[in-house]
N, C-alpha and C positions, 0 to 999 in steps of 0.2 A: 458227661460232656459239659463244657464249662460254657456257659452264654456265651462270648468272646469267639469260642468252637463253632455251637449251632450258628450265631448269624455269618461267620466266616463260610461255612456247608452250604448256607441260604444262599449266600453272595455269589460261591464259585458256580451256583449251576445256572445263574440269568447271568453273571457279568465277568467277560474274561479274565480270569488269574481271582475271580474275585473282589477286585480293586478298579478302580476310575484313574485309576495313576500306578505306574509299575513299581516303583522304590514304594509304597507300600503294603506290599503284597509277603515283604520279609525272604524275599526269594534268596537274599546277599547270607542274610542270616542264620535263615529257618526258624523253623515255629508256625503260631497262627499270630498275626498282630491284634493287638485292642481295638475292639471299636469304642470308639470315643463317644461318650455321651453329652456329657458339659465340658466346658472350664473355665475357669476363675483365675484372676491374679496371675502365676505362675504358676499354674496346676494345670492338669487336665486330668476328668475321671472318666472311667471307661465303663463298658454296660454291667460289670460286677458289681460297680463302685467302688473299685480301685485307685484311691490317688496318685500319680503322679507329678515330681519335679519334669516342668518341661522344656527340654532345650530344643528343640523342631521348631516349636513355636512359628506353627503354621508354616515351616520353611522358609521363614526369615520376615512375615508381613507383621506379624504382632510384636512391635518394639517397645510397645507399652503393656502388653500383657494378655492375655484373655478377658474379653466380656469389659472392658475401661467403660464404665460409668457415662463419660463424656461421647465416648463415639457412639455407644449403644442408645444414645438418649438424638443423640443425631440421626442414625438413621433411623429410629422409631419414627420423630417429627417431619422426615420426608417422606417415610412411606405412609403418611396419614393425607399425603398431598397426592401419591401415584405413584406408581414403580416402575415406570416409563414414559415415556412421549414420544420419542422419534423426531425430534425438535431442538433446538438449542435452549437451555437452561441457563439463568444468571450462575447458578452454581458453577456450572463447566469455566466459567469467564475470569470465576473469583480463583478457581482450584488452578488455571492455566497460567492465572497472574502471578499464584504464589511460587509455581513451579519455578517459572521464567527468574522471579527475583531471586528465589533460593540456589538458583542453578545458572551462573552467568553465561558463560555459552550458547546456553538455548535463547533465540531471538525469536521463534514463534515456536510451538508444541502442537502435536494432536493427542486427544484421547482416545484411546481402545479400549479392547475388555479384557488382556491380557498381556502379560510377556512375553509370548511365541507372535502375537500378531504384530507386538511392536518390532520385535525385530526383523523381522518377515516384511517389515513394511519398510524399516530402515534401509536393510540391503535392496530393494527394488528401486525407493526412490536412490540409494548414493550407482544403479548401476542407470538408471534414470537421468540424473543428471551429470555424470561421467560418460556417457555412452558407450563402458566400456562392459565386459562380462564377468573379469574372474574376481574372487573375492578370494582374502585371506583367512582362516581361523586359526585357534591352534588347538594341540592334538588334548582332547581331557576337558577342553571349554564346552558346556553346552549352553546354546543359543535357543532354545526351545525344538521343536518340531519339523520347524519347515525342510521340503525337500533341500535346500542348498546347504542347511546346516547341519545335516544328518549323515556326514560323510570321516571316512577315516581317511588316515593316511595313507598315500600310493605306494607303492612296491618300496621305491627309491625316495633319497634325500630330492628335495625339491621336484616332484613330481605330482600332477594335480590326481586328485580322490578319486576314490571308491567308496559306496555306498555302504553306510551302516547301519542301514536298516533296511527291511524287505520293500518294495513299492517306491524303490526312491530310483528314475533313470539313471544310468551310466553315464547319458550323455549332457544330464544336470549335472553331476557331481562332478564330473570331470572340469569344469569352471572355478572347483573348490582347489585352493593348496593350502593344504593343513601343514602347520610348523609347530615345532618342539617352543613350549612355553618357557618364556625367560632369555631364550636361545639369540641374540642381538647377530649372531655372524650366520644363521639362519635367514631372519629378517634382511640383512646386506646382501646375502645370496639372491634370495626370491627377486626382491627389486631389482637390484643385477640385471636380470636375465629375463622379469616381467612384467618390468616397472611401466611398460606403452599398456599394458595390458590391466591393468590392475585398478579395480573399479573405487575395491572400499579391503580396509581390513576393518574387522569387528573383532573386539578385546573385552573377556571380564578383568577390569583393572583391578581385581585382588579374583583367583578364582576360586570358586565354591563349589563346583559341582564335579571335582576329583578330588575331594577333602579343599579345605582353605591352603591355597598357594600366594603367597606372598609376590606382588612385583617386583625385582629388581630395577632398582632406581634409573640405569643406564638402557632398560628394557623398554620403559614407556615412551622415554625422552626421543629414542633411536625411533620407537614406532613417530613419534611425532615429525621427528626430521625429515622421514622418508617421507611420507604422505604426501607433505608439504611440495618436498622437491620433484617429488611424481606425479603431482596432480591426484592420487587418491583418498577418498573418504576414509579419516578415521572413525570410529564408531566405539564408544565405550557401551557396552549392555554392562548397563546400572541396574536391572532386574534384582539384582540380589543386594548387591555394593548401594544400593539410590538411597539414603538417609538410613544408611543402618551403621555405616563407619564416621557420619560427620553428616552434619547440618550443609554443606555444599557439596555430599557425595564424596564417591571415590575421587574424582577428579581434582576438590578441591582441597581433598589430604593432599594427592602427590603433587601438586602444581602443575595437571598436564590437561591443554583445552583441547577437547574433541571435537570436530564434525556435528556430526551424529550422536546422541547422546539416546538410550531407552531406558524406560522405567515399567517397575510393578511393583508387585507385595510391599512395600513403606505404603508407598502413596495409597493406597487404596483400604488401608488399615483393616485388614482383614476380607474385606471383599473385592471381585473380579474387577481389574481396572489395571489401566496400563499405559504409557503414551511413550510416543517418540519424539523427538524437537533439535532444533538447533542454530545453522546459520540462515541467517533470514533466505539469501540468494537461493540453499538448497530447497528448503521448507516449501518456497514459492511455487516450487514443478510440483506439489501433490493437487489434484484434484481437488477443488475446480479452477485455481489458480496457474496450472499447469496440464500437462502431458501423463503425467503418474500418476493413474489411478490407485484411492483406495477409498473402503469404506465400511460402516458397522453399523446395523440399526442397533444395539444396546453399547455405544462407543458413548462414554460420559453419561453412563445411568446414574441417576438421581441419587440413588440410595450409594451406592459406592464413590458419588462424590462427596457425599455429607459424609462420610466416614473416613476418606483421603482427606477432606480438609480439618475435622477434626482432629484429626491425628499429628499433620503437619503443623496444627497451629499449638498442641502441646508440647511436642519435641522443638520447638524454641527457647523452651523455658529456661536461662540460665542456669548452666552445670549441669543441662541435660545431661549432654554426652560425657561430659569427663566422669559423671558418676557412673555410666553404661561402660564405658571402654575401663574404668578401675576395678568392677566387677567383674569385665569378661578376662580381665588380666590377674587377679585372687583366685578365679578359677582354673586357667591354664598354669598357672604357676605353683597351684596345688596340686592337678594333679601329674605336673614334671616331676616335679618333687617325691610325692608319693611312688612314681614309677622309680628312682634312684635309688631311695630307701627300701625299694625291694628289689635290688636289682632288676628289674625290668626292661627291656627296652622299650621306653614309654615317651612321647615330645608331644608339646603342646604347642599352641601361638595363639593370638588372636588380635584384630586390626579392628578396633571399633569393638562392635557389638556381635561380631562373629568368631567363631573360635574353629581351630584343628585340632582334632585327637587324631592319634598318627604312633600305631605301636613298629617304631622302627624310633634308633638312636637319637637324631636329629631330625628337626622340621624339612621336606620335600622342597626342594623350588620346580620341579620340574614334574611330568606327567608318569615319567619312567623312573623317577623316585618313589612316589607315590604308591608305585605297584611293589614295591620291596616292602610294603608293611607288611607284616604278617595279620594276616588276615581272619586266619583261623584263633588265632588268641583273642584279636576284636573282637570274633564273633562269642565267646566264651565270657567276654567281659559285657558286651552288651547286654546277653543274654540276664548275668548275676546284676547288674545296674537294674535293670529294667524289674527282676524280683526284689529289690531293694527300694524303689518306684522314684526310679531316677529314669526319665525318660528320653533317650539320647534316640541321632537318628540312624535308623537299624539299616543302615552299611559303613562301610571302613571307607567307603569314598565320599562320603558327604559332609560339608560343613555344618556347625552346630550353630544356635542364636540363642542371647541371653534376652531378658526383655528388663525396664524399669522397673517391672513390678519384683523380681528376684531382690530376695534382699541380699547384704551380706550372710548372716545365719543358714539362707536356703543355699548360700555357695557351699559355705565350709562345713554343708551335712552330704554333698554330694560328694566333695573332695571324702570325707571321713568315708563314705561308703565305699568311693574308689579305692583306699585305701586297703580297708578290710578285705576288698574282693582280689586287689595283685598282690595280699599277702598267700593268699588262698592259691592264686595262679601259679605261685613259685615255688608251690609245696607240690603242684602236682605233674 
């Protein structure tokens, strides 16, 4: 039994599935996954001490790599000072300030300790200050956790949810109407027919979490138009999209101002941290300035603000991004390519510093494309990447992240590997 084995044995008999988080548990894929011991630069080594190329990269928070010198030297020097307070910190004031400047929309922010809390906390205040109940998502977005975001689509076209997960009421979910992503005459329908009704829709404006989905340009604009003319909250959850596609977010690639805007993984550069923020009038209804409660004793921990502002005050640096999005684009465009030259059906994309693998002809725009990849060849190719110690993330639905520390060399030994493994694929 291989290390990686026993402590997997260890894990499944105190902690369900084995795992703190279910997409790690390799259930999409099969196997036992690595347990990680360190990582460095664009590496991570696992308890063999097995290196791998890593494109997870903590699931989008490490934009600058594992272990960066500058953040780890940050929070060492905060946690020499306390690892909490329960108090306001000038950190929290300087991290809120930069948010606010980096991110035009937002006129006041809060911090949290997460992505599910900030969104969880968005939809309360936008139904808070709407005084209305139902919200929008769409179908394949996940929004973290919360009971209103864990719901599927209804029977029928424009019919409000059913629960997608156990423990979540009927008669929350039924406030949810989940729509086809990208779908603009979707959008025209709902409002239509729910537009008195309609508190907030919440959008990942590139989505990640049923592989990388590209927005359609006429998709965002429509959400913005409607909002407007309906009195409803738009809500971008920046969780993933927040300084990993552009120094002003998703938002300020596609030119569209949200409401509601949330954040995690950038900002918190590897540690737990999250905030939501935006028009000052809405901001005002949260507690104690308002009617809408919320609250967190470790909201703006010390040590996870020393490491979001570290982090934010590197990814400044001229040419950050253009050098992050020409790498993530040598990489998708290697391995399109390689999937052609073996005949494969293999498509790539990537917008910033996130990328799709997507074994089906062309890029997905939609949730029901998505599901046409073949899944069972993913899983066969994942499997040979990962023995080759290219570390991608182990399901066919999930987007990948490149970080600054990848250099060019570290792309074109993963493309080379992909390469050898779908020559392999097409032989068998």
């Amino acid at each position: 039994m291989t290390r990686n084995q026993e402590l997997f044995e260890r894990a499944r008999k105190i902690i369900p599935g084995g795992v703190n988080s279910p997409v790690r548990a390799f259930r999409s894929v099969g196997g036992t996954p690595p347990f990680i011991a360190s990582g460095l630069g664009p590496h991570v080594f696992d308890a063999e001490g097995l290196r791998y190329l890593d494109y997870v990269c903590s699931w989008g928070p490490l934009i600058l790599g594992h272990a960066h010198p500058d953040v780890v030297r940050a929070v060492q020097e905060a946690a020499t000072k306390g690892l909490s307070f329960g108090a306001p910190t000038q950190g929290e004031v300087e991290l809120a300030e930069l948010l606010v400047k980096l991110v035009p929309s937002m006129d006041m922010l809060r911090l949290v300790s997460s992505g599910t809390e900030a969104t969880m906390s968005a939809i309360r205040l936008a139904r808070g200050f709407t005084g209305r109940d139902a919200i929008i998502k769409f179908e394949g977005c996940y929004h973290g956790h919360a009971d209103s975001l864990l719901v599927k689509a209804g029977s029928g076209a424009l019919t409000f949810g059913n629960p997608s997960s156990g423990g979540v009421p009927a008669d929350l979910a039924k406030h949810t109407l989940v729509l086809d992503y990208n779908s603009v005459d979707q959008l025209e329908d709902a409002f239509r027919q729910h537009g008195d009704k309609i508190a907030a829709v919440i959008v990942e404006p590139v989505a990640g979490n049923m592989n990388l989905i590209a927005p359609k340009t006429e998709f965002l604009k429509t959400l913005r138009e409607l909002c407007s003319r309906h009195g409803a909250v738009l809500i971008f959850d920046e969780v993933m999209t927040g300084f990993r596609v552009g120094i002003n977010s998703a938002q300020g690639l596609y030119g569209i101002t949200p409401d509601l805007s949330t954040f995690g993984k950038v900002i918190g550069g590897g540690m737990p941290l999250g905030a939501f923020g935006g028009r000052r009038d809405i901001m005002e209804k949260i507690a104690p300035l308002g009617p809408v409660y919320q609250a967190g004793t470790l909201s703006g921990n010390p040590l996870s603000v020393a490491a979001g502002l570290a982090t934010l005050r590197l990814i400044q640096q001229p040419g950050f991004y253009a050098s992050l999005s020409a790498k993530t684009l040598r990489l998708t465009e290697g391995l399109s390519a390689a999937g052609r030259k073996h005949g494969v059906a293999l498509s790539a994309q990537a917008v910033g510093g996130m990328f799709g693998l997507y074994f089906r002809a062309t890029p997905p725009t939609s949730y029901a494309e998505v599901m046409e990849s073949d899944k069972e060849t993913f899983n066969r190719f994942f499997h040979a990447m990962l023995a080759a110690g290219q570390y991608l993330a182990p399901s066919a639905f999930e987007a990948g992240f490149v970080s600054a520390a990848h250099s060019e060399a570290d792309i074109d030994s993963t493309v080379a590997a992909a390469d050898a493994i779908l020559a392999s694929l097409r032989m068998t």
